[in-house]
C-alpha positions as CSV (number, residue, x, y, z in Angstrom):
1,X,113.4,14.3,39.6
2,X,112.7,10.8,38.3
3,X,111.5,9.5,35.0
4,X,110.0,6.6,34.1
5,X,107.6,4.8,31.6
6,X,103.9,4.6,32.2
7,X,103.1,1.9,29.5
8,X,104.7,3.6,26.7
9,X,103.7,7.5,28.0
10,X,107.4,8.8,29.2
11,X,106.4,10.7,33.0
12,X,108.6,13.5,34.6
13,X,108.1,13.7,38.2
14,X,109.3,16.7,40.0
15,X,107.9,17.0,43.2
16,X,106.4,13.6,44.7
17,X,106.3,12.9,48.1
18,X,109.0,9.7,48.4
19,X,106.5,8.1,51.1
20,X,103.6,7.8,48.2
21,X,103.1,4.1,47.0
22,X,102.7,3.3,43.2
23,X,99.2,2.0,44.4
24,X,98.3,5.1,45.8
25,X,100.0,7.1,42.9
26,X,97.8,4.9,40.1
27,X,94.7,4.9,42.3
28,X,95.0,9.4,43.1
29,X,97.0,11.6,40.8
30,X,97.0,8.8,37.8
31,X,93.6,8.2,38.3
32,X,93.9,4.4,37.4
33,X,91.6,2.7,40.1
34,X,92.1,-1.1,38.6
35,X,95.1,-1.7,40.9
36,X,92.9,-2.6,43.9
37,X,94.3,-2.4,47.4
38,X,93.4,-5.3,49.9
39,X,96.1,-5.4,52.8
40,X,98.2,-3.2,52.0
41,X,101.5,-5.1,53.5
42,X,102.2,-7.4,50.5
43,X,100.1,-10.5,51.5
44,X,97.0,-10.6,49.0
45,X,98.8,-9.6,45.9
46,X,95.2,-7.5,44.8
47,X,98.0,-4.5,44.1
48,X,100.1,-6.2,41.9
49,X,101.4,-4.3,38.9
50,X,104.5,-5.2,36.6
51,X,107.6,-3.1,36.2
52,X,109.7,-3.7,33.0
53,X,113.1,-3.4,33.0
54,X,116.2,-3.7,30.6
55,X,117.7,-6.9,30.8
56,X,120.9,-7.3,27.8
57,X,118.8,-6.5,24.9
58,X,115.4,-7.8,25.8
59,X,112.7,-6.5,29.0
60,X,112.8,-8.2,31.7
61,X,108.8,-8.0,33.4
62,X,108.8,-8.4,37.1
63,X,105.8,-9.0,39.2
64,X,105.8,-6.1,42.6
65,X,103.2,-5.5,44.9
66,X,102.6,-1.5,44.7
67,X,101.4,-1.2,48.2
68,X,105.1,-1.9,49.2
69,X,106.9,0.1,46.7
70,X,107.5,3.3,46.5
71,X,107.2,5.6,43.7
72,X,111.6,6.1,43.5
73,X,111.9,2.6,42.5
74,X,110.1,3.4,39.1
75,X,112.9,5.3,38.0
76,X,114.1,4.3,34.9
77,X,111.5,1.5,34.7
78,X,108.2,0.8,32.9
79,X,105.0,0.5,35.2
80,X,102.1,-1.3,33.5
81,X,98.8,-1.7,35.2
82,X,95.3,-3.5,34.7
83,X,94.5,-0.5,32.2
84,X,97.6,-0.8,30.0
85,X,96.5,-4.7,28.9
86,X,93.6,-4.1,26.7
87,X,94.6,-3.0,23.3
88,X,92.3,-1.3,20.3
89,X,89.3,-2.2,22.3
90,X,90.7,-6.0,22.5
91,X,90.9,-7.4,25.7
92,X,94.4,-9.3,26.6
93,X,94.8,-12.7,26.3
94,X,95.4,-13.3,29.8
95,X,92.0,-11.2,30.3
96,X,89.9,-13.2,27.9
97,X,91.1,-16.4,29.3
98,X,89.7,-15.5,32.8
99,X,86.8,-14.7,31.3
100,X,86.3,-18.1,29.2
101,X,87.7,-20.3,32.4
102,X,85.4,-18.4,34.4
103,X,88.1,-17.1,36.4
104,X,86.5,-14.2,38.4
105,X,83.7,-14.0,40.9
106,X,83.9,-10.6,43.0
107,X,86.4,-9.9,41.0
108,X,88.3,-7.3,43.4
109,X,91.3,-9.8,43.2
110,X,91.1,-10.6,39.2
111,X,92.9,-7.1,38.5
112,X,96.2,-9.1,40.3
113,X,95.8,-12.1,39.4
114,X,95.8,-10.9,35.5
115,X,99.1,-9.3,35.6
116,X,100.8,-11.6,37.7
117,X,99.4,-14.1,34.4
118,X,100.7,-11.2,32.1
119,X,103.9,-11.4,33.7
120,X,104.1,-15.2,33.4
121,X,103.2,-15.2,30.0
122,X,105.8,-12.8,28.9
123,X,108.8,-14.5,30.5
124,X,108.0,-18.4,30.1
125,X,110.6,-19.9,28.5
126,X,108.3,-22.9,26.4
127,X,104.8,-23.8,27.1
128,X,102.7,-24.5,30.1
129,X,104.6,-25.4,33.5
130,X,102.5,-26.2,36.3
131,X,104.9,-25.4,38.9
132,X,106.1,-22.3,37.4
133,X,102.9,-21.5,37.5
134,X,102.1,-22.1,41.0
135,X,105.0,-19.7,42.1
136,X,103.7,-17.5,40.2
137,X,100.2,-17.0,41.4
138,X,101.0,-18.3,45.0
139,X,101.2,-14.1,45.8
140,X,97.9,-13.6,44.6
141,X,94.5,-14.8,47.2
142,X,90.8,-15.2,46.3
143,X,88.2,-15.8,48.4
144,X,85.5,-16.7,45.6
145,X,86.9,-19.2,43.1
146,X,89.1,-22.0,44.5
147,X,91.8,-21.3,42.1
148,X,90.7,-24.0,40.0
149,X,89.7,-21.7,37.2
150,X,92.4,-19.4,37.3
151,X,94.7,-22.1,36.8
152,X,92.9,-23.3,33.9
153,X,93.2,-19.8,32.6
154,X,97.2,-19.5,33.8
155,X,97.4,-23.0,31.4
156,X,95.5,-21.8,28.8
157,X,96.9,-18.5,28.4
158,X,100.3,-19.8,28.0
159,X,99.4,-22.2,25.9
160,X,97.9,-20.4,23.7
161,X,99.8,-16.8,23.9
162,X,100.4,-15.0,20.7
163,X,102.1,-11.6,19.9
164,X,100.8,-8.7,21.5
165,X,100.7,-4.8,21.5
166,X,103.7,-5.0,24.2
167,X,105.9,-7.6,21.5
168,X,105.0,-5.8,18.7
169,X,106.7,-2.5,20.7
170,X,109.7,-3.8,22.8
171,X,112.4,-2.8,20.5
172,X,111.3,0.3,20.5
173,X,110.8,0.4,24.6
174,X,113.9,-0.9,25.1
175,X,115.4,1.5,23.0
176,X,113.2,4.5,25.5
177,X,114.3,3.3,28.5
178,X,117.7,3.1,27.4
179,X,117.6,6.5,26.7
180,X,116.0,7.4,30.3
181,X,118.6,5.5,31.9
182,X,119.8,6.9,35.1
183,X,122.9,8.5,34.2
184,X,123.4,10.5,37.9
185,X,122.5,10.8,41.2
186,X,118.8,11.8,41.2
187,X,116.8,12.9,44.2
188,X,112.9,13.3,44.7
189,X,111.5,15.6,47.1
190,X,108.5,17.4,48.5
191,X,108.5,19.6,51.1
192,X,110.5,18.2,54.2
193,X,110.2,15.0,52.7
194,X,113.5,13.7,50.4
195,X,115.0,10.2,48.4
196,X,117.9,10.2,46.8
197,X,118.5,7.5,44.1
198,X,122.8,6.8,43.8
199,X,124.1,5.2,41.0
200,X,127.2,3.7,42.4
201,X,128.8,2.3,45.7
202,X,131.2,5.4,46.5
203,X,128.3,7.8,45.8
204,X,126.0,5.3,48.3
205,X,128.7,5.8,50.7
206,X,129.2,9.6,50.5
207,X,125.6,10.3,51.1
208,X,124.7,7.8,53.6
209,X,128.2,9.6,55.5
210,X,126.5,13.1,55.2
211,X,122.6,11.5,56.5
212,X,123.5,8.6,58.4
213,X,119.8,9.4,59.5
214,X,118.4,8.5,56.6
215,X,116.5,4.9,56.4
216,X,118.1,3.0,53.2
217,X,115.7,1.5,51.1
218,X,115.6,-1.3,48.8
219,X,113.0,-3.9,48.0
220,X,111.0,-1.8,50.7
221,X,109.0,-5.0,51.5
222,X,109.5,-4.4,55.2
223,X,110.3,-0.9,55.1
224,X,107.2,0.3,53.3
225,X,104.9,-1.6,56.4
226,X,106.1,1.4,58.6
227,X,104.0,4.1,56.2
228,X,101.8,1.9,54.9
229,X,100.4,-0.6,58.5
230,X,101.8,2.0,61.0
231,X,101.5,5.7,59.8
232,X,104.8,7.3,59.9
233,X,106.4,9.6,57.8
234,X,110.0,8.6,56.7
235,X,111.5,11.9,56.2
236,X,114.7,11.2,54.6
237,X,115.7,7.8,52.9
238,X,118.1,6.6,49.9
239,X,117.0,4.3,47.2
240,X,119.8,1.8,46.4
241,X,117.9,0.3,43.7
242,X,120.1,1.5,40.8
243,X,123.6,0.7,42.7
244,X,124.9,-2.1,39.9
245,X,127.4,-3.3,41.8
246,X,125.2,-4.1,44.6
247,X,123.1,-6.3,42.5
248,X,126.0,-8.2,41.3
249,X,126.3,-12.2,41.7
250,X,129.8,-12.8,41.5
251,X,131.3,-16.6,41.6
252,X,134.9,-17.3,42.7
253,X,136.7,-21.0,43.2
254,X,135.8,-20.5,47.0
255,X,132.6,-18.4,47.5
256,X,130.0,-16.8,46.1
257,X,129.8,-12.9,46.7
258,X,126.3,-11.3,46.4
259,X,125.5,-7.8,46.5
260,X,122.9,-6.7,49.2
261,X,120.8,-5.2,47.3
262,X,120.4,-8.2,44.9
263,X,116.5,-9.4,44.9
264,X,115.8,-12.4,46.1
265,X,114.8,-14.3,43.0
266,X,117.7,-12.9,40.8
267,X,119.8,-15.0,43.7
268,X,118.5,-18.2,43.1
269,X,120.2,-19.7,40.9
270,X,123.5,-19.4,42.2
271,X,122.5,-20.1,45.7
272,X,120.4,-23.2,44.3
273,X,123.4,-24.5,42.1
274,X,125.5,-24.9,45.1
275,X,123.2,-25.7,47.7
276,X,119.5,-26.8,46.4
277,X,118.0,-26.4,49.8
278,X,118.9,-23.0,50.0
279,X,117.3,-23.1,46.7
280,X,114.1,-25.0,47.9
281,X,113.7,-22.5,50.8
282,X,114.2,-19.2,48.7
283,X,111.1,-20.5,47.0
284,X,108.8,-20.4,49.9
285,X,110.4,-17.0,50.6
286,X,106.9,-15.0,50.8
287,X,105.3,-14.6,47.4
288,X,107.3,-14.0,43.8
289,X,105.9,-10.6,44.3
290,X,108.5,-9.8,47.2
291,X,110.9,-12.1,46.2
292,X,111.2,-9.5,43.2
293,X,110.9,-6.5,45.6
294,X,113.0,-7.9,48.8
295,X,116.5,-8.1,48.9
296,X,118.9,-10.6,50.7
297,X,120.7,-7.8,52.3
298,X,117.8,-6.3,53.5
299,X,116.4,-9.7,54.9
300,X,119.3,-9.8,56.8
301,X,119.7,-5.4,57.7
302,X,116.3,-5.8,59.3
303,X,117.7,-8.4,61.7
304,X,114.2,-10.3,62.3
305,X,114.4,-13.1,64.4
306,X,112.0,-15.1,61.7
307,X,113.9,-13.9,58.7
308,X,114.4,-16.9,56.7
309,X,118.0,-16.3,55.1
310,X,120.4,-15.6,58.1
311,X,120.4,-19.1,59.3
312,X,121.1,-20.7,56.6
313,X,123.9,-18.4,56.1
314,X,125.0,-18.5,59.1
315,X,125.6,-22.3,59.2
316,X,127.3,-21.6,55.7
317,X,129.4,-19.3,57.6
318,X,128.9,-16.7,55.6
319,X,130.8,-12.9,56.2
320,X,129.4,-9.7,55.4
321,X,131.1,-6.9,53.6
322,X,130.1,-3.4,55.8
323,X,131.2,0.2,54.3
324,X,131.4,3.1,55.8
325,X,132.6,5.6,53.5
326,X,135.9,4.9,52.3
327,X,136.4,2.2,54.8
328,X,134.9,-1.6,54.4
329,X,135.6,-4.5,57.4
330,X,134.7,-8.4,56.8
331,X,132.0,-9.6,60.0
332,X,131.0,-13.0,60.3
333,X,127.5,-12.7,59.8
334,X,126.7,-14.5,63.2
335,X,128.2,-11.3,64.9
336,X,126.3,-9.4,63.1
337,X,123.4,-9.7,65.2
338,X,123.7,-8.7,69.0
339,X,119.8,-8.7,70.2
340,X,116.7,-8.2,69.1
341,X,116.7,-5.7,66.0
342,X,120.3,-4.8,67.3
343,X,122.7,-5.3,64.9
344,X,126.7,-4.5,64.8
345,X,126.0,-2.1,61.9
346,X,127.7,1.9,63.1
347,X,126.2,4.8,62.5
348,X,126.7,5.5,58.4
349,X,127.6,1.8,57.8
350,X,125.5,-0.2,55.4
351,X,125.6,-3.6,53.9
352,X,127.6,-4.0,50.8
353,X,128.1,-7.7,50.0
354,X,127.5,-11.1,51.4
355,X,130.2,-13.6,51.3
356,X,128.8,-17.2,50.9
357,X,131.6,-20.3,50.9
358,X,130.8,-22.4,48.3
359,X,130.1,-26.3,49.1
360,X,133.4,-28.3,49.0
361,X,132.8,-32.4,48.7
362,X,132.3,-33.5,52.0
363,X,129.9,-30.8,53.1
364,X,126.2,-31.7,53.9
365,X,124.1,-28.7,54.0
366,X,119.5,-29.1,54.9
367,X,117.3,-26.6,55.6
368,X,113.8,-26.7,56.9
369,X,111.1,-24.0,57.1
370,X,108.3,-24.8,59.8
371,X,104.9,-22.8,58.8
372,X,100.9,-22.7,58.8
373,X,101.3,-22.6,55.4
374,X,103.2,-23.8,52.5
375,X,103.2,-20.5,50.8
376,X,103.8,-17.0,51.4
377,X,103.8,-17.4,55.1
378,X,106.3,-16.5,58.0
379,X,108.8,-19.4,59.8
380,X,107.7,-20.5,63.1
381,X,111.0,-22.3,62.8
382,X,113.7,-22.1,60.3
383,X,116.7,-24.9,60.9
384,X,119.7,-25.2,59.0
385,X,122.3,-28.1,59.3
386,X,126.1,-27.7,57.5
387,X,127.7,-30.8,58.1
388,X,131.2,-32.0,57.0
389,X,130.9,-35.6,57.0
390,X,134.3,-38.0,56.7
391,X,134.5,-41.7,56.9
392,X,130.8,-41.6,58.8
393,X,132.4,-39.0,61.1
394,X,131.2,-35.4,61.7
395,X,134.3,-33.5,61.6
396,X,132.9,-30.2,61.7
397,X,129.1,-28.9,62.1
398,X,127.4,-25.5,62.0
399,X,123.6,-25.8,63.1
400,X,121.6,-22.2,62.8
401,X,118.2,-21.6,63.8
402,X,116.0,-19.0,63.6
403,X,112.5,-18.6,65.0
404,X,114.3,-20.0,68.7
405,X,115.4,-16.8,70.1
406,X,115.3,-12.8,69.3
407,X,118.5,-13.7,67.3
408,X,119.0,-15.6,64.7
409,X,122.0,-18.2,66.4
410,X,124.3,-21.1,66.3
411,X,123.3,-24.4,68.4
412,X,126.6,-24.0,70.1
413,X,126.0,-26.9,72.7
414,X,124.6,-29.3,70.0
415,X,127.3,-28.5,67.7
416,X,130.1,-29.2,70.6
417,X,128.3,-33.0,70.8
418,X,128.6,-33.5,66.9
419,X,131.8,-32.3,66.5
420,X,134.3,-35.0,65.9
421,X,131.3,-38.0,66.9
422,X,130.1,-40.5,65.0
423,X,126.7,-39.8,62.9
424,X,124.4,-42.0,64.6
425,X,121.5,-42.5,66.7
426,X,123.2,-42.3,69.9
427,X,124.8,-38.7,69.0
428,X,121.6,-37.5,67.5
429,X,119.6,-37.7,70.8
430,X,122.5,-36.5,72.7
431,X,122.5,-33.2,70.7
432,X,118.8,-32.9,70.6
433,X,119.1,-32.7,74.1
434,X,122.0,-29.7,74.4
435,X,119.6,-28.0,72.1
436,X,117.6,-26.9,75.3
437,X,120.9,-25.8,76.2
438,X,121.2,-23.4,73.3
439,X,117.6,-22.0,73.2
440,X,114.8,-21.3,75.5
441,X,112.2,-20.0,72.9
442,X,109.1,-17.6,73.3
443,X,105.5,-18.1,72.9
444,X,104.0,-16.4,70.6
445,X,100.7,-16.5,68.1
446,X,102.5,-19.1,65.6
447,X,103.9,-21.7,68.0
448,X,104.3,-22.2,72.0
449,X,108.0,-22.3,73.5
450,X,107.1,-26.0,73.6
451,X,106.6,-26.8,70.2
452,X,109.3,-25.1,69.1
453,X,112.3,-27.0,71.0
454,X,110.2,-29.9,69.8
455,X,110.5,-28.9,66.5
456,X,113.9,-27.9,66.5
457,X,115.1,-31.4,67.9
458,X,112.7,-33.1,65.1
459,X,114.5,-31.2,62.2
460,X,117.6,-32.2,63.5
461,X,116.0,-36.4,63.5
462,X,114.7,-35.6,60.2
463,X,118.2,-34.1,59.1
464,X,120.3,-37.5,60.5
465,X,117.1,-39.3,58.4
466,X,118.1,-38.0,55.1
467,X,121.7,-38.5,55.6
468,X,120.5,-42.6,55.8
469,X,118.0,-42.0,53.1
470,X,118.5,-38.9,51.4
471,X,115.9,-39.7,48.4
472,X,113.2,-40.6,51.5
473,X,112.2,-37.6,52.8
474,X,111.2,-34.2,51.7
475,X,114.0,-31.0,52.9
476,X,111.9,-28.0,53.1
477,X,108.7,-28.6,54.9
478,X,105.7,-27.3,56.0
479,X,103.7,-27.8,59.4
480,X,99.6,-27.0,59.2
């Protein structure tokens, strides 16, 4: 059973089928057709729908894509669609200023676009911000307008925001979904078909011990692809959603530990404050729809060779935290990954924690994402460069790529030429040539084998650059 808000109408489900999507939950037994679907794998952001959730004594409104999200993750949540906005046959403000900017043509997007507005409106902090605003929307595509109006309406609408239905009844929303809370271990299941939502590590542990054939799940933004692109049934899984102390960010004087299933954008922050292009990367990390949904231990459990965070954690030389019932072990997270989509996870063993050192004064860290696009788009190439630099010397260096091989790996042939050598020209062009010694990438649809060990010596050139000109150049970076 889970239970949840639907605007402000408390709902009991019983008997729901764990593989239904909250898109096709509003769109069938709900019968709320406004959440439109376009792609259904997260890309188009037509499906977007908010979920509120108690954050201290406020709601917190996060943006999700409900193509990718299944109905367990409303649990003790608000869901608030397209139908929920107008009020006392008022439209929204974020409604009527699409309509007065002119903001919709075909308008099989503008459901999406609105409450990824709504959602910006209710958790700006100030006025207008034009690049808080451009994260924001950067989720949501339309083939009709050229944007230009709906940013006029995003501007507007912040701007000129006043109290609405939802501010008027938050105290006493929060004050319901308090009371909702989940307080056990819940389970939802129809038929053959089960999820079952733990509240805390040991009880994660227990059950994933008894059905070590069950398919954890928590943002679901990759997950979710296999019911919703390929048309399989995932008969048993376990929502870890509601595990607190695996969304913990926890600082020490050495390292930063994160719980796996922390999203993406709650991780920010901390990752930013200690290196800001881990920062600058994390925010061309899909959309803000999946950053919200996707977590960092998933991005690293589903051990894609193009996942953007394991090679920048890598070259941190970050360790993972692995339990297996009782039982946890420390593994670097470079030996985490053996081959392609073969990881050194046992059977019953999940990700608990990543370890990330924190940055001591002679470190160096860059990171560079190589895409077709700016936003919301996959690495051809992801570099990262951690280098300990002392009296123009390179004492120690970690280089990590991703994108290079069917592994996300150490340069360990262009790190054994930087390693105790002088940072200049003559040792840059000596280890951009032992990175053909490291990698021998594919081909694929994004970038030929070529291009990529060009671009992998490049990002090391542009790293040396920056080190000579660190306000000269631009860290993250985008290839059209």
């Amino acid at each position: 059973m889970i239970q949840f808000l639907l605007n402000r109408e408390l709902r009991t489900e019983y008997a729901l089928d764990p593989n239904l999507t909250v898109l096709n939950y509003l769109r069938g037994p709900l019968g709320r057709p406004g959440t439109k679907e376009g792609c259904a794998s997260g890309d188009c952001g037509a499906c977007t729908v908010v979920l509120g959730e108690v954050d201290g004594e406020r709601i917190r409104y996060r943006t999700v894509n409900a193509c990718l999200t299944f109905v367990s993750a409303l649990h003790g949540r608000q869901l608030i669609s397209i139908e929920d906005l107008k009020h006392r046959g008022r439209l929204h403000t974020v409604q009527q200023t699409m309509v007065d900017c002119h903001g919709s043509q075909c308008g099989f997007c503008t459901p999406g676009f609105v409450m990824s507005l709504f959602a910006l409106q209710k958790n700006r902090v100030g006025g207008y911000d034009h690049h808080e605003t451009l994260e924001a929307l950067a989720g949501n595509l339309c083939r009709c307008t050229g944007y230009r109006p709906i940013l006029a309406a995003a501007e507007q609408a912040c701007r000129d925001a006043a109290p609405d239905q939802f501010d008027a009844a938050e105290a006493e929303t929060l004050a319901r979904l308090k009371a909702i809370a989940p307080r056990e271990t819940a389970e939802l299941q129809r038929d053959d078909k089960r999820c079952q939502v733990p509240l805390t590590v040991a009880d994660l542990a227990e059950l994933y011990a008894a059905n070590p054939q069950a398919r954890l799940l928590a943002g679901g933004t990759d997950l979710a692809l296999e019911v919703t692109q390929f048309h399989r049934t995932l008969p048993a899984m376990i929502y870890v959603g509601h595990v607190a102390d695996m969304k913990r960010i926890e600082a020490f004087d050495d390292r930063l530990e994160i719980g796996a299933a922390t999203p993406l954008s709650d991780c920010y922050a901390a990752l930013a404050a200690e290196y800001p292009d881990f920062g600058e990367l994390l925010n061309r990390f899909a959309s803000l729809q999946i950053r919200n949904q996707g977590t960092l231990g998933g991005n690293i459990g589903n051990a894609s060779p193009i996942g953007d965070s394991p090679p920048l954690l890598i070259a941190l030389g970050a360790r993972l935290v692995l339990r297996r019932g009782a039982e946890r072990r420390s593994l670097p997270l470079e030996d985490y990954f053996i081959d392609y989509k073969v990881t050194a996870r046992q059977e019953g063993e999940f990700i608990e924690k990543i370890v990330v050192p924190r940055c001591p004064p002679q470190r160096t860290f860059r990171a560079y994402k190589v895409s077709k696009r700016l936003d919301d788009d996959i690495s051809a190439v992801c570099a990262a460069f951690s280098l300990d630099l002392v009296d123009g010397a390179i004492r120690e260096a970690r280089i990590a790529y991703g994108g290079m091989a069917a592994i996300p790996k150490r340069a360990a042939a262009c790190e054994a030429v930087l390693n105790g050598a002088s940072a200049d020209v003559q040792t840059l062009e000596r280890a951009c040539e032992a990175l053909a010694q490291d990698f021998a990438p594919l081909s694929d649809f994004r970038a030929s084998k070529e291009y990529r060990l060009l671009v992998a010596q490049n990002l090391l050139r542009k790293c040396f650059l920056e080190l000579q000109r660190p306000q000269a150049e631009t860290r993250v970076t985008a290839h059209a």
